[in-house]
PDB file of N, CA, C and O in Angstrom:
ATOM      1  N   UNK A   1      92.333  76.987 103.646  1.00  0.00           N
ATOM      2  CA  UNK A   1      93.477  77.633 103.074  1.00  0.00           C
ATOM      3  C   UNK A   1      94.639  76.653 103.123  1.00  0.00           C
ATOM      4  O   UNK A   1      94.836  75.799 103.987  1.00  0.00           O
ATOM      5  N   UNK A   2      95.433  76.942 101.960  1.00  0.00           N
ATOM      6  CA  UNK A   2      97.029  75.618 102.048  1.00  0.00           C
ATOM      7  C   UNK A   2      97.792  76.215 102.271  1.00  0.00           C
ATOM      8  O   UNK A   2      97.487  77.407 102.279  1.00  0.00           O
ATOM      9  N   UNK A   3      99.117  75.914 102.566  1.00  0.00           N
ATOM     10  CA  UNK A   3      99.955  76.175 102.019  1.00  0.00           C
ATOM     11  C   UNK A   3     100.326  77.234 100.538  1.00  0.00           C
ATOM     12  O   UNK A   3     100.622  78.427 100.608  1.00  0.00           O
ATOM     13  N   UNK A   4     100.233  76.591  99.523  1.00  0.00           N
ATOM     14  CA  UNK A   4     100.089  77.436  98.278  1.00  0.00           C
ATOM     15  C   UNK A   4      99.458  78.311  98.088  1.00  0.00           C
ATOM     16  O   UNK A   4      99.809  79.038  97.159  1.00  0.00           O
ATOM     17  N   UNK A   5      98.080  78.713  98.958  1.00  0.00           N
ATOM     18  CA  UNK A   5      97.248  79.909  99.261  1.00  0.00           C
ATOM     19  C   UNK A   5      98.185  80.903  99.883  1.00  0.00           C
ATOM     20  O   UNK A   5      98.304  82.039  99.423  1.00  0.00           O
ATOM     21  N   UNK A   6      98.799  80.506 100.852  1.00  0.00           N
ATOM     22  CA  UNK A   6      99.612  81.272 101.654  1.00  0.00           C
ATOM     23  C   UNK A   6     100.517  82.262 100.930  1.00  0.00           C
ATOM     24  O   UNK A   6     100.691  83.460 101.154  1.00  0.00           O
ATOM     25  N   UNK A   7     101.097  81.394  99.927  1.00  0.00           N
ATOM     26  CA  UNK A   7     102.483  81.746  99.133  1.00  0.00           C
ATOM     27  C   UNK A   7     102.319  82.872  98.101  1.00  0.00           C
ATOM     28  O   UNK A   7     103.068  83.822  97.871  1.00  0.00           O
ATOM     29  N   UNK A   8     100.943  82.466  97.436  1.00  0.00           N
ATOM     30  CA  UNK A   8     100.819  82.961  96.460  1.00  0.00           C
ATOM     31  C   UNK A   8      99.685  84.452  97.089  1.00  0.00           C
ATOM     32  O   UNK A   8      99.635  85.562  96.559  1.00  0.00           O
ATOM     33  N   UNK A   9      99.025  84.068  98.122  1.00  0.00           N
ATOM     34  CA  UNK A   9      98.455  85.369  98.927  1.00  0.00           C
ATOM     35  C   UNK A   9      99.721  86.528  99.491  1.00  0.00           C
ATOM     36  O   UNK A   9      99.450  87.724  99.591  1.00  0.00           O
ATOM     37  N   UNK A  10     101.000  86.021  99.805  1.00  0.00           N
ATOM     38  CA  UNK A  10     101.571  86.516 100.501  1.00  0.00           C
ATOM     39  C   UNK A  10     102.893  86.805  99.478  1.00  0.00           C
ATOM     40  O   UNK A  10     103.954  87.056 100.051  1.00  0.00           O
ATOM     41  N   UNK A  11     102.890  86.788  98.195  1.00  0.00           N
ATOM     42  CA  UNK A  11     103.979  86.402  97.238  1.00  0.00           C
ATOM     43  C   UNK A  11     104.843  85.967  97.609  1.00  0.00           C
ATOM     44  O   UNK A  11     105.721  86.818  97.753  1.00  0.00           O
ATOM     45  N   UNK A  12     105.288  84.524  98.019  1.00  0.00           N
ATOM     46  CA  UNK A  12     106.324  84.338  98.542  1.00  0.00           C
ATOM     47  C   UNK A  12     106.737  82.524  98.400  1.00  0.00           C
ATOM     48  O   UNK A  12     105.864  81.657  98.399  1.00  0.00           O
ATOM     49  N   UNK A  13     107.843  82.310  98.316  1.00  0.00           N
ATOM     50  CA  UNK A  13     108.011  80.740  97.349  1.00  0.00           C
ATOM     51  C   UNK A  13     108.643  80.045  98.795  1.00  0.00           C
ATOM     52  O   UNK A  13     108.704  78.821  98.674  1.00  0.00           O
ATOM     53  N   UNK A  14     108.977  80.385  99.722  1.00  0.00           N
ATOM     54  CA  UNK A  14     109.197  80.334 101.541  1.00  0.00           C
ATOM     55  C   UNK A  14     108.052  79.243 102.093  1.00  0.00           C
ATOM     56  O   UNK A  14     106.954  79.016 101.586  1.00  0.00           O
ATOM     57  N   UNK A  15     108.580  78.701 103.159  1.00  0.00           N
ATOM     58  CA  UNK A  15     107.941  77.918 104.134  1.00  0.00           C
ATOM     59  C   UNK A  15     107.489  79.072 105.301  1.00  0.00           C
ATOM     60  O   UNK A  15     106.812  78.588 106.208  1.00  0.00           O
ATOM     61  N   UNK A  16     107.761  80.508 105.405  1.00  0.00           N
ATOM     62  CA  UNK A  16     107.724  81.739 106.667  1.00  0.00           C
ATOM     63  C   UNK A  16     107.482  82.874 105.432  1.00  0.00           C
ATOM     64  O   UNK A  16     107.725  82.982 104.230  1.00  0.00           O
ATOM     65  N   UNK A  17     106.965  83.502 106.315  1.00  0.00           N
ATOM     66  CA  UNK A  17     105.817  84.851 105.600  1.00  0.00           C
ATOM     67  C   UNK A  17     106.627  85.702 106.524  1.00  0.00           C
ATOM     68  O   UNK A  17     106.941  85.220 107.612  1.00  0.00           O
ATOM     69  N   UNK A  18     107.068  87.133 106.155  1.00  0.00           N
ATOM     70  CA  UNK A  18     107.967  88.198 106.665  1.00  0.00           C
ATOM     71  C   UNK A  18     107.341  89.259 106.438  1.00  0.00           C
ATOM     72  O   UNK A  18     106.722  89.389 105.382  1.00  0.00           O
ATOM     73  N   UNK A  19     107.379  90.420 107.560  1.00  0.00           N
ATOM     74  CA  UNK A  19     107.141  91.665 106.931  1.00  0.00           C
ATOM     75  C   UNK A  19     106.935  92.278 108.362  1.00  0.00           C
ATOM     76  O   UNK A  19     106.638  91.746 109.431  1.00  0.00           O
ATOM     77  N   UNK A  20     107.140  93.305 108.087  1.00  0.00           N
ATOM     78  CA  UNK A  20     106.919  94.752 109.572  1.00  0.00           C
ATOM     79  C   UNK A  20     107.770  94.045 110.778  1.00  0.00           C
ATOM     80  O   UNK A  20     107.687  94.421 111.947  1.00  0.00           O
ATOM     81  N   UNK A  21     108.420  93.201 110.429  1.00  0.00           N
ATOM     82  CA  UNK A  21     109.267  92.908 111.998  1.00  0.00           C
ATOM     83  C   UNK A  21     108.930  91.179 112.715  1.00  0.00           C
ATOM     84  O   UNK A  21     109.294  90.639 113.760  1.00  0.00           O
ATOM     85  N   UNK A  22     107.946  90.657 111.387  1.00  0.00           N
ATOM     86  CA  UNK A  22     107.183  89.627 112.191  1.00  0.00           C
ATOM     87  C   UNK A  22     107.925  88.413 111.013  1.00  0.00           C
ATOM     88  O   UNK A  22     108.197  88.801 109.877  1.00  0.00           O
ATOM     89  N   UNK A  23     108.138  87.278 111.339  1.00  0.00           N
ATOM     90  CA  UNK A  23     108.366  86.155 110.751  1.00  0.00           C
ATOM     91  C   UNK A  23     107.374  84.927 111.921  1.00  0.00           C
ATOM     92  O   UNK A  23     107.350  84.765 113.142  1.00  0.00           O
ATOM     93  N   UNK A  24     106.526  84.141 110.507  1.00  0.00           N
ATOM     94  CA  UNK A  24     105.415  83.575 110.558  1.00  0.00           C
ATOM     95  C   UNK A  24     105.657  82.568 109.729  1.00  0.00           C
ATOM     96  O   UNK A  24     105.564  82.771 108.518  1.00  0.00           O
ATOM     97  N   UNK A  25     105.978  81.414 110.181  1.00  0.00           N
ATOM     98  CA  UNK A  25     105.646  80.287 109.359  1.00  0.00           C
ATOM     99  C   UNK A  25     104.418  79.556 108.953  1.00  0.00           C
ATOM    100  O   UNK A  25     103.423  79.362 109.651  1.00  0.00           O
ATOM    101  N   UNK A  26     104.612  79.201 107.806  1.00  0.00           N
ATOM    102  CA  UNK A  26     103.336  79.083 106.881  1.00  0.00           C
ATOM    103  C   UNK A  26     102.140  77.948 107.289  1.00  0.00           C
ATOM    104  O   UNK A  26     100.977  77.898 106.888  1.00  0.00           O
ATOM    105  N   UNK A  27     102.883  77.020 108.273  1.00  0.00           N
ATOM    106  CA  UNK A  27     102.620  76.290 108.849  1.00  0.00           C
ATOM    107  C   UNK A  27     101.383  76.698 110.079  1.00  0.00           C
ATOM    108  O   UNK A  27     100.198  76.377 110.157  1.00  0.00           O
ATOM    109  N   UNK A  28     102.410  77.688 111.116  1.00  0.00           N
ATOM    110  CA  UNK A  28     101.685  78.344 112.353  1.00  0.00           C
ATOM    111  C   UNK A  28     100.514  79.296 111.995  1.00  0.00           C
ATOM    112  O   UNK A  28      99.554  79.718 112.641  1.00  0.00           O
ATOM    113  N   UNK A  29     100.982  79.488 110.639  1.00  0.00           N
ATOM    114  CA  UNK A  29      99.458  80.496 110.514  1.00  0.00           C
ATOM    115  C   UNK A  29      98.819  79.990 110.171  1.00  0.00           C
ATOM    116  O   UNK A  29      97.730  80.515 110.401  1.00  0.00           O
ATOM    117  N   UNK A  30      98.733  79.111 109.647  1.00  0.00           N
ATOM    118  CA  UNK A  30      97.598  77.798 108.856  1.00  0.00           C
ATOM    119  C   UNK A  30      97.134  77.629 110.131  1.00  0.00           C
ATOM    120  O   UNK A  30      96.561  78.516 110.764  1.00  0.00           O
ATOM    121  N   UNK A  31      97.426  76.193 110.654  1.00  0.00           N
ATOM    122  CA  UNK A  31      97.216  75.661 112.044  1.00  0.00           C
ATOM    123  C   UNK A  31      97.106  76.331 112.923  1.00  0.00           C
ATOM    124  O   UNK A  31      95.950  76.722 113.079  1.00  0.00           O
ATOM    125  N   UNK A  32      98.253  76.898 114.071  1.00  0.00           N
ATOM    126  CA  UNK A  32      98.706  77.457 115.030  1.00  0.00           C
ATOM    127  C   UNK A  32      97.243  78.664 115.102  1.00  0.00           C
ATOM    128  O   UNK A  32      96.271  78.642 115.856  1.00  0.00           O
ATOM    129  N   UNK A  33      97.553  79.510 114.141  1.00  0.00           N
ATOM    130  CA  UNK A  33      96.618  80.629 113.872  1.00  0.00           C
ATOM    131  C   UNK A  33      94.851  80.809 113.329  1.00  0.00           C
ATOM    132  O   UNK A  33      94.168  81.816 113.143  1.00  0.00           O
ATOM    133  N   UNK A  34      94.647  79.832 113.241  1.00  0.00           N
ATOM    134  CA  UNK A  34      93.481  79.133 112.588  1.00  0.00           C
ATOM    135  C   UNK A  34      93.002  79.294 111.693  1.00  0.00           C
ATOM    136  O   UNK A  34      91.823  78.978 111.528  1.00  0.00           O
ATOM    137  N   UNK A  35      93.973  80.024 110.480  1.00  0.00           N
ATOM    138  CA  UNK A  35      93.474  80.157 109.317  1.00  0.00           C
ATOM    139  C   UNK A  35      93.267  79.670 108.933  1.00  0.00           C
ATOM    140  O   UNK A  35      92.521  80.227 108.128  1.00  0.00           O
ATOM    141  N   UNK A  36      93.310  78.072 108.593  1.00  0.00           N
ATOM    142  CA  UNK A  36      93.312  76.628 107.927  1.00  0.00           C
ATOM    143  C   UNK A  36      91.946  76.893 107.420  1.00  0.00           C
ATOM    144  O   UNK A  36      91.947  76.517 106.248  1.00  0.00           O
ATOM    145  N   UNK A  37      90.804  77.350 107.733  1.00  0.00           N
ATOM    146  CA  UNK A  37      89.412  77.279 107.869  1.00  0.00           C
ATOM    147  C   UNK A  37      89.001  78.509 106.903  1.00  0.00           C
ATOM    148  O   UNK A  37      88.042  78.472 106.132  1.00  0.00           O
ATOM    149  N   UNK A  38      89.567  79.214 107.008  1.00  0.00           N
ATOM    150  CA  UNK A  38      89.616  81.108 106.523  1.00  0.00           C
ATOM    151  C   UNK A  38      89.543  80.829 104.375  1.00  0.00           C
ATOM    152  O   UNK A  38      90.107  79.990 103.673  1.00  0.00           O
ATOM    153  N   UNK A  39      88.812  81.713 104.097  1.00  0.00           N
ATOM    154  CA  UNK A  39      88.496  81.598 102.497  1.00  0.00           C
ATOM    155  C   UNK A  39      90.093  82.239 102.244  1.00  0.00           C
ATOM    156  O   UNK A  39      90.660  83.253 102.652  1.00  0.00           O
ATOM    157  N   UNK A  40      90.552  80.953 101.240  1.00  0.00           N
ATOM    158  CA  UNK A  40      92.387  82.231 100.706  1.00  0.00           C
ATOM    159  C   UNK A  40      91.965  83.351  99.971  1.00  0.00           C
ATOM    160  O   UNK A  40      91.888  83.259  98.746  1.00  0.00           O
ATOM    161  N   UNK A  41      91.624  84.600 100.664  1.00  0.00           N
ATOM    162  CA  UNK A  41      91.908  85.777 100.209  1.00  0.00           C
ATOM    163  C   UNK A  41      92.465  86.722 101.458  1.00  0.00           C
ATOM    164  O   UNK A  41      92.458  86.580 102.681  1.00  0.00           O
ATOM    165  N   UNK A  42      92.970  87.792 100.528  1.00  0.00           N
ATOM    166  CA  UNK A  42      93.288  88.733 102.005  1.00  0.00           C
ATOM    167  C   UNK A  42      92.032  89.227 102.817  1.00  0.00           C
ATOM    168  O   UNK A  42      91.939  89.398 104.032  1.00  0.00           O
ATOM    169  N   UNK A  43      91.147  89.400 101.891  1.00  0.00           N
ATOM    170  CA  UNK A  43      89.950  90.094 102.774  1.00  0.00           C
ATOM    171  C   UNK A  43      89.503  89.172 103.328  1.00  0.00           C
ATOM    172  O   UNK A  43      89.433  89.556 104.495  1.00  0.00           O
ATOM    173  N   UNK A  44      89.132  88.161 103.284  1.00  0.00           N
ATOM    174  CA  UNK A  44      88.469  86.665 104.380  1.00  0.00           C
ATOM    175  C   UNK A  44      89.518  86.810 105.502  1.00  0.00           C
ATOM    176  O   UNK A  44      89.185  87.011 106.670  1.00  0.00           O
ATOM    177  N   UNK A  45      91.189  86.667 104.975  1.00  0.00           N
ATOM    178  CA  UNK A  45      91.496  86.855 106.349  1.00  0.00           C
ATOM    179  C   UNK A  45      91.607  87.941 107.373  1.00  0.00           C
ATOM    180  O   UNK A  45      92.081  87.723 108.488  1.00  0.00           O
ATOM    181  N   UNK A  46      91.202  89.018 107.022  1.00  0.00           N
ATOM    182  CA  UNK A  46      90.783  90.332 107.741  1.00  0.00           C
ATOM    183  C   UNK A  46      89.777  90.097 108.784  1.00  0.00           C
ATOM    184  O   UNK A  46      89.749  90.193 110.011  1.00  0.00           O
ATOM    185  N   UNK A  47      89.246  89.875 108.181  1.00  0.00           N
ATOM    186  CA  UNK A  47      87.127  89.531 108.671  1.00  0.00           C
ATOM    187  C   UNK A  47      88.013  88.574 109.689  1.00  0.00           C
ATOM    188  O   UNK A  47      88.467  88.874 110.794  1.00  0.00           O
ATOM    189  N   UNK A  48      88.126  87.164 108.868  1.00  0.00           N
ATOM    190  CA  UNK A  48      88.528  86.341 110.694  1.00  0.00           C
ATOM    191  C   UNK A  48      89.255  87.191 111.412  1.00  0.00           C
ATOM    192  O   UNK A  48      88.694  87.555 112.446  1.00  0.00           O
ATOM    193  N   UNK A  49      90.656  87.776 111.155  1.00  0.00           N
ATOM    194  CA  UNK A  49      91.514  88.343 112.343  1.00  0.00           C
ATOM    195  C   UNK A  49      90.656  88.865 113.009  1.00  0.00           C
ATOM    196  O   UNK A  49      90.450  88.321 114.094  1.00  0.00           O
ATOM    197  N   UNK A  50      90.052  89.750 112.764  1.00  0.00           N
ATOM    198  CA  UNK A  50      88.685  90.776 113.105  1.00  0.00           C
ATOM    199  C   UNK A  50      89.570  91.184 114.492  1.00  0.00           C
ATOM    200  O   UNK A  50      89.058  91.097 115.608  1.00  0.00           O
ATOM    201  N   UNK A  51      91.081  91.678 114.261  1.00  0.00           N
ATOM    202  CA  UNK A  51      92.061  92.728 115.011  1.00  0.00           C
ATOM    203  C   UNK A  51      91.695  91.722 116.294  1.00  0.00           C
ATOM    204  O   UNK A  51      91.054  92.231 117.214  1.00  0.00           O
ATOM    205  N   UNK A  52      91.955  90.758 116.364  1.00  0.00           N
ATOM    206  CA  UNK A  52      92.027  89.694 117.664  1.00  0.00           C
ATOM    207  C   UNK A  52      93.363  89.255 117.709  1.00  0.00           C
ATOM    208  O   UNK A  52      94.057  89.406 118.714  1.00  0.00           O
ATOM    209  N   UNK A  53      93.800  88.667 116.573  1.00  0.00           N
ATOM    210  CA  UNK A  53      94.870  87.381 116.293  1.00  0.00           C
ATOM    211  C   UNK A  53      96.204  88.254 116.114  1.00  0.00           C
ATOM    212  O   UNK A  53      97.375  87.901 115.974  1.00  0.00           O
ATOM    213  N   UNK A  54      95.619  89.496 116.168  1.00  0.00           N
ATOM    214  CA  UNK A  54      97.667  90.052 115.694  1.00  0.00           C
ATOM    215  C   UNK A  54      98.174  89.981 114.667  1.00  0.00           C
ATOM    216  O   UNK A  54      99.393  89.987 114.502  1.00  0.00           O
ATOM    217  N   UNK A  55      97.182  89.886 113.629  1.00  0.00           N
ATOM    218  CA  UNK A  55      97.992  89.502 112.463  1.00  0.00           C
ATOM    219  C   UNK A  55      97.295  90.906 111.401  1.00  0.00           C
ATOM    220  O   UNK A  55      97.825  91.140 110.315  1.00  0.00           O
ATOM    221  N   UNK A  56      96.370  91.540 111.778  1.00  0.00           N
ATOM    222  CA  UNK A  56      95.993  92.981 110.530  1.00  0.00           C
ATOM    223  C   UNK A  56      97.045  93.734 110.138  1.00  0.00           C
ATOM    224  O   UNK A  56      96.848  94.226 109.026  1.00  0.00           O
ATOM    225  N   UNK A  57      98.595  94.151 110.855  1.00  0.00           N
ATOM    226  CA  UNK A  57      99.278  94.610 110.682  1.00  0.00           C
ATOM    227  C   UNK A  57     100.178  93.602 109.520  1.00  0.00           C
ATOM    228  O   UNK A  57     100.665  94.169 108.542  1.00  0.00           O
ATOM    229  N   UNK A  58     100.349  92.190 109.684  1.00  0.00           N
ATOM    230  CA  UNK A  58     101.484  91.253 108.983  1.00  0.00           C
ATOM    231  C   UNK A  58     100.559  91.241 107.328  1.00  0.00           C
ATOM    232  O   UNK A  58     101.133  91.359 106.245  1.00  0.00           O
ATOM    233  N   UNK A  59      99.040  91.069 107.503  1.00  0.00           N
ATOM    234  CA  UNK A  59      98.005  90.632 106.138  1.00  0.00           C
ATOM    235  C   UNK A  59      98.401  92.266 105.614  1.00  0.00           C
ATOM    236  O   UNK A  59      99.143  92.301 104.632  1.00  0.00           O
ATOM    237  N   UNK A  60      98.122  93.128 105.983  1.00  0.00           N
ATOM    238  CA  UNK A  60      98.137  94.567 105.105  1.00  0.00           C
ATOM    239  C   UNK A  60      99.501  95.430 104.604  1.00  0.00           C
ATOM    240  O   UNK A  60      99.686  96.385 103.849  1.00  0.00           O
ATOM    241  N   UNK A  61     100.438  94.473 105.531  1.00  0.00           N
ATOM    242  CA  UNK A  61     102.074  95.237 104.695  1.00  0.00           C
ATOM    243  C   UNK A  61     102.029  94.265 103.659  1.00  0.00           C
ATOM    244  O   UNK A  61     102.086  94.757 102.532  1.00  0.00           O
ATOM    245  N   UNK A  62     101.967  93.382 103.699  1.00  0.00           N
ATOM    246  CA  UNK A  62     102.047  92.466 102.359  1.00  0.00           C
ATOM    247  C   UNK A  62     100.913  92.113 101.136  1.00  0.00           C
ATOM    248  O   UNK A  62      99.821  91.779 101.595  1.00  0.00           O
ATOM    249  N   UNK A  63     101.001  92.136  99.712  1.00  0.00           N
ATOM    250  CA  UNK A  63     100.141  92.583  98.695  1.00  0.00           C
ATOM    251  C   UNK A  63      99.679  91.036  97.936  1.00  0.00           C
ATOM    252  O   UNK A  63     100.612  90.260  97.727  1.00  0.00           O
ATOM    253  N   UNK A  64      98.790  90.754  97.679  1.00  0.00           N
ATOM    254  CA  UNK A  64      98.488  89.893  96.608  1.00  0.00           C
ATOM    255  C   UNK A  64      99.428  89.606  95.151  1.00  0.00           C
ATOM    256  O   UNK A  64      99.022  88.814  94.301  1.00  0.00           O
TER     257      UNK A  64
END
């Protein structure tokens, strides 16, 4: 996943992904978070979170 996966998964033209209270840079979730590896869709990144990483709540307020 890039960068531009991020943006365009998360609609957003930002270096940080926002929503429900959480600010996430596009960076830390790549890397930091280990999505780097994760297929760019929302549902691939579901399956990885697999409700471990803290992030099912930040992927499902925000829409394709």
């Amino acid at each position: 996943m890039t960068q531009d996966d991020v943006q365009r998964i998360f609609n957003c033209n930002e270096n940080f992904i926002c929503g429900i209270g959480i600010i996430v840079s596009v960076n830390a979730f790549i890397n930091v978070a280990g999505f780097k590896d994760c297929e760019p869709t929302k549902a691939a990144m579901l399956v990885f979170d697999g409700g471990t990483k803290g992030y099912y709540d930040l992927i499902m307020s925000l829409s394709e």
